[in-house]
SELO-851892 format. One record per atom (N, C-alpha, C): residue in three letters; atom name; x negated, y negated, z negated. Coordinates in Angstrom, 2 decimals, always signed. Each point is the difference from the previous one (the first is absolute). Example, Ala and Ser with C-alpha at 12.3 -4.5 7.8 and 13.67 -1.06 7.14 Angstrom:
2
{res->ALA&atom->N&X->-13.19&Y->+5.69&Z->-7.80}
{res->ALA&atom->CA&X->+0.89&Y->-1.19&Z->+0.00}
{res->ALA&atom->C&X->-0.90&Y->-1.20&Z->+0.00}
{res->SER&atom->N&X->+0.35&Y->-1.05&Z->+0.72}
{res->SER&atom->CA&X->-0.82&Y->-1.19&Z->-0.06}
{res->SER&atom->C&X->+0.77&Y->-1.09&Z->-0.73}
This chain:
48
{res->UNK&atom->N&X->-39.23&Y->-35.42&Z->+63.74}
{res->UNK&atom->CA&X->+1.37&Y->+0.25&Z->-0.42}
{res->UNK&atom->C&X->+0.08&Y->+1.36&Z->-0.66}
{res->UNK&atom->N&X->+0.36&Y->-0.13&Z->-1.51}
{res->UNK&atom->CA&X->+0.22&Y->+1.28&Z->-0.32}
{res->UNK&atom->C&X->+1.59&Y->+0.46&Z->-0.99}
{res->UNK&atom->N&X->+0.29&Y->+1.13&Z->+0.78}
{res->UNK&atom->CA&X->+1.19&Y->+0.22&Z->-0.34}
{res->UNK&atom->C&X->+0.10&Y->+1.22&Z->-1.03}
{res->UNK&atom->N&X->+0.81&Y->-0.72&Z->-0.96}
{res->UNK&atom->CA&X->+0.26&Y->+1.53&Z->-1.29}
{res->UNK&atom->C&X->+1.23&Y->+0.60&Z->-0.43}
{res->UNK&atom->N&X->-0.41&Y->+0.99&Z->+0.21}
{res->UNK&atom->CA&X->+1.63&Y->+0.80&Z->-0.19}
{res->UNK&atom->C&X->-0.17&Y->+0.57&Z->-1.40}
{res->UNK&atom->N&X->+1.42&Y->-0.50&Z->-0.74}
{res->UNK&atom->CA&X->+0.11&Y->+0.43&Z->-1.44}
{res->UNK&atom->C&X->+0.98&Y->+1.37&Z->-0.03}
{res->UNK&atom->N&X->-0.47&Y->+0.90&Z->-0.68}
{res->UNK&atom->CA&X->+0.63&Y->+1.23&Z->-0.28}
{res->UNK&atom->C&X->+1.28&Y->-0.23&Z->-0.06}
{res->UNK&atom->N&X->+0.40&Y->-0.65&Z->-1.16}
{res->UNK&atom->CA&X->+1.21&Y->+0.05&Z->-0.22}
{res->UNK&atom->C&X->+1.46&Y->-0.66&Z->+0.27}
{res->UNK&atom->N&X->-0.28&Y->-0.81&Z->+0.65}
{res->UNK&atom->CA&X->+1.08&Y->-0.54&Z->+0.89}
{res->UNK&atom->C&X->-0.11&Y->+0.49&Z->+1.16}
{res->UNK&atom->N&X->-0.98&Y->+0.80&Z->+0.74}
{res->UNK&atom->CA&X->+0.61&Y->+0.75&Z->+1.05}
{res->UNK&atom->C&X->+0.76&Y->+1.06&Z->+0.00}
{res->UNK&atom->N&X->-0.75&Y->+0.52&Z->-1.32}
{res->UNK&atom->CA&X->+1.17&Y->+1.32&Z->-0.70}
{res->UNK&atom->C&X->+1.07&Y->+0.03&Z->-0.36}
{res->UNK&atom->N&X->+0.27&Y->-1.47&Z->-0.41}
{res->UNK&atom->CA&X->+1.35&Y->-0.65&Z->+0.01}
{res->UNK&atom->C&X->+0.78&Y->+0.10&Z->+0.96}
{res->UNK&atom->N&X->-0.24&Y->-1.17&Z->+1.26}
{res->UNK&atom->CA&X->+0.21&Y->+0.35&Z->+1.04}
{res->UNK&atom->C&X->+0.25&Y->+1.31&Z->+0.88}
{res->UNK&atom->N&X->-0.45&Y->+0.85&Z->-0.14}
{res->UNK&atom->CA&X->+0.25&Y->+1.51&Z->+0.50}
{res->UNK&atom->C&X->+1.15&Y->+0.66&Z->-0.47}
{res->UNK&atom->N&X->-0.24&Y->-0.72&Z->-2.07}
{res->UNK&atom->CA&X->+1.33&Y->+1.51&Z->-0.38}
{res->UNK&atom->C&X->+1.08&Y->-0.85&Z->+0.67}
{res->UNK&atom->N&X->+0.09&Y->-1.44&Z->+0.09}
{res->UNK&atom->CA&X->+1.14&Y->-1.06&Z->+0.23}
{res->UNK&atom->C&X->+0.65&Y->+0.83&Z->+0.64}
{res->UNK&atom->N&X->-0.73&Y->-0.15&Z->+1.77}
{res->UNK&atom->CA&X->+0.68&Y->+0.29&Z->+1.06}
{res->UNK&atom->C&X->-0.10&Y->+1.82&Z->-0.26}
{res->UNK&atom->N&X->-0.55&Y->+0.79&Z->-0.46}
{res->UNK&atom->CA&X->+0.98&Y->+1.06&Z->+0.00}
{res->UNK&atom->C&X->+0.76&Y->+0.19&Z->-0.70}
{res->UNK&atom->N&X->+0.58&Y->-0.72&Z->-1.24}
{res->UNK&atom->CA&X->+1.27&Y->-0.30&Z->-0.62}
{res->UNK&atom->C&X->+1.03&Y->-0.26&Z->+0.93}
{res->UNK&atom->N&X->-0.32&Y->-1.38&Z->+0.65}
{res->UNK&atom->CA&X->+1.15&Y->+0.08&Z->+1.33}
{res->UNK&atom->C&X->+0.51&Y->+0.54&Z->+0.87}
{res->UNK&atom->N&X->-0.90&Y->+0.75&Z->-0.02}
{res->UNK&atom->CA&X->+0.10&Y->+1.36&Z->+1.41}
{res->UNK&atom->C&X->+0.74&Y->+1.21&Z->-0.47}
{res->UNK&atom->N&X->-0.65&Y->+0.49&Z->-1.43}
{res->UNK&atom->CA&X->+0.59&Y->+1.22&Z->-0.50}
{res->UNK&atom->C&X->+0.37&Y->-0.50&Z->-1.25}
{res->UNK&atom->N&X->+0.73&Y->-0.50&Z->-0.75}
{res->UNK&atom->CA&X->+0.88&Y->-0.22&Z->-0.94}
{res->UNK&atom->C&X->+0.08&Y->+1.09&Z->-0.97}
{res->UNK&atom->N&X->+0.41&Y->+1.09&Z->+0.32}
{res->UNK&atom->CA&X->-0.01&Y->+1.28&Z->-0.73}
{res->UNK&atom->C&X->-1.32&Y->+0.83&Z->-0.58}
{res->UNK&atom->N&X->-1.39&Y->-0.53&Z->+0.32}
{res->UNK&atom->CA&X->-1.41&Y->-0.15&Z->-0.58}
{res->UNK&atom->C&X->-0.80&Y->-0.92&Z->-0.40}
{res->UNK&atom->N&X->+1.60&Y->-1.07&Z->-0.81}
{res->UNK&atom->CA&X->-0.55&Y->-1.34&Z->-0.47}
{res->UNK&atom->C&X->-0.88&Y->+0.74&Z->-1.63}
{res->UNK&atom->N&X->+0.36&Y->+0.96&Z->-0.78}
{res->UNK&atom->CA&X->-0.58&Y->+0.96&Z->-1.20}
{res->UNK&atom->C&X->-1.30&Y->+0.73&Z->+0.14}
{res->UNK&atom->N&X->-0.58&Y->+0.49&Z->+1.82}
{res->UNK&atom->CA&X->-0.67&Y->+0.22&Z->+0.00}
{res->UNK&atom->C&X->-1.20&Y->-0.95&Z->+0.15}
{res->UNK&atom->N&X->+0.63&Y->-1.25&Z->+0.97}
{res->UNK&atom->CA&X->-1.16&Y->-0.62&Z->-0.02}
{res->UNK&atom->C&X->-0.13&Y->-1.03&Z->-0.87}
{res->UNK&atom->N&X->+0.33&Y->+0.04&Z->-0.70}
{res->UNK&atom->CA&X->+0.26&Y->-0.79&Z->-1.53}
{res->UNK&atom->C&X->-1.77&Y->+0.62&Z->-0.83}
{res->UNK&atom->N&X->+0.81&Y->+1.29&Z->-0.31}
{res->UNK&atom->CA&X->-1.01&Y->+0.62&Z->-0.30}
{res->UNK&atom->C&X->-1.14&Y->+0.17&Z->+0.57}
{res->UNK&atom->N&X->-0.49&Y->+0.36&Z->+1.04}
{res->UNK&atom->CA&X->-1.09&Y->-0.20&Z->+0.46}
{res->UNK&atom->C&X->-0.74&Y->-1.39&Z->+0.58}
{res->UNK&atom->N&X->+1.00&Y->-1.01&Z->-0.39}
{res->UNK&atom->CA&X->-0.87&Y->-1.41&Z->-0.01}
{res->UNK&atom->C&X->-0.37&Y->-0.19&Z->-1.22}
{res->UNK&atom->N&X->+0.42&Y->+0.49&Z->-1.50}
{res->UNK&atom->CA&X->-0.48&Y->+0.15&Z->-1.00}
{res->UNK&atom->C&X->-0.64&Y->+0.48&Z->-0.24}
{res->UNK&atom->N&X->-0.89&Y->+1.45&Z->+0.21}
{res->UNK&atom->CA&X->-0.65&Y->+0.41&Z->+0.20}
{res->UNK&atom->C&X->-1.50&Y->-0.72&Z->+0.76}
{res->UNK&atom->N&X->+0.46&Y->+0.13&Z->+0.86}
{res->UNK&atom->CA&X->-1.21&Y->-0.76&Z->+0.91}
{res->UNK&atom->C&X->-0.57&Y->-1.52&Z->-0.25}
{res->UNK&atom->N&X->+1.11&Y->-0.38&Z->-0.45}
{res->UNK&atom->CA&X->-0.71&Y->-1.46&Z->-1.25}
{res->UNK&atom->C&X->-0.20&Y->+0.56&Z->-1.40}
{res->UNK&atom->N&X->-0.03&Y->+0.76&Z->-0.49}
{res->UNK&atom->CA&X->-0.67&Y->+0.44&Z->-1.48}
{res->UNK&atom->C&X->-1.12&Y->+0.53&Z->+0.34}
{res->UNK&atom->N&X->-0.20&Y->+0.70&Z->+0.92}
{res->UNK&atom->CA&X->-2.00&Y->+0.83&Z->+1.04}
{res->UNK&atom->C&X->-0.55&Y->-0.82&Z->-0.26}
{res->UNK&atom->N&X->+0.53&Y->-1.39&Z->+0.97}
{res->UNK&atom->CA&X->-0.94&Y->-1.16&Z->+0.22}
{res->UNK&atom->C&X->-0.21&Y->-0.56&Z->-1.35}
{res->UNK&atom->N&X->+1.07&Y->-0.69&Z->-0.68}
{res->UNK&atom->CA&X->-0.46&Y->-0.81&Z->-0.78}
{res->UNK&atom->C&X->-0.83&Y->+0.80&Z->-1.24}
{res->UNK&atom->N&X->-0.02&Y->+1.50&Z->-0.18}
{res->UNK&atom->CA&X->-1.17&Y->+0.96&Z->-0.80}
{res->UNK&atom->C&X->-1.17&Y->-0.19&Z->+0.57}
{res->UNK&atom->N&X->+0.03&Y->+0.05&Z->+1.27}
{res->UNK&atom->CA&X->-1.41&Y->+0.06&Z->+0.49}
{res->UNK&atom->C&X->-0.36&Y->-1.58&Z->+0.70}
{res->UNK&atom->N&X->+0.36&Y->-1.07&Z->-0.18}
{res->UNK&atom->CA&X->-0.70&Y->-1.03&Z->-0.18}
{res->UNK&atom->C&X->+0.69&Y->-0.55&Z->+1.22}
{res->UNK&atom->N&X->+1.12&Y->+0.51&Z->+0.44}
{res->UNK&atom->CA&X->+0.30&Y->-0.80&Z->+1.70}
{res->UNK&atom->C&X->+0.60&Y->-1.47&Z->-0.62}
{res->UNK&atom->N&X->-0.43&Y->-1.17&Z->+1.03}
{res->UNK&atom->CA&X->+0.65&Y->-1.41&Z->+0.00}
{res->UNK&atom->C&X->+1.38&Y->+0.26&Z->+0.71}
{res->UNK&atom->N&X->+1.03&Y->+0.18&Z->-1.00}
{res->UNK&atom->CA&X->+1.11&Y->-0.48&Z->+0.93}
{res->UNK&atom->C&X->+0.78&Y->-1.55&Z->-0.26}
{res->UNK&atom->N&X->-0.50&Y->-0.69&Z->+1.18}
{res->UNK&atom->CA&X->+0.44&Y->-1.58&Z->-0.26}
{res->UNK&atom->C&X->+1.27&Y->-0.38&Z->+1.09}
């Protein structure tokens, strides 16, 4: 059994729920989920 975790829907998942939580750093983490998917997809990450 092998299990794979894709980058980018967990990163999804993360800014989600801290969108919900803090509302008022929906700009920051906007930005730094953009960020952190432009790294990857420069340097070759699978985000599926």
């Amino acid at each position: 059994m092998n299990i794979q975790f894709y980058l980018g829907p967990l990163v999804s998942l993360i800014a989600g729920i801290l969108i919900l939580i803090m509302p008022r750093l929906l700009n920051l983490i906007v930005a730094i989920y953009l960020i952190v998917i432009g790294v990857l997809g420069l340097f070759g990450g699978h985000l599926h």
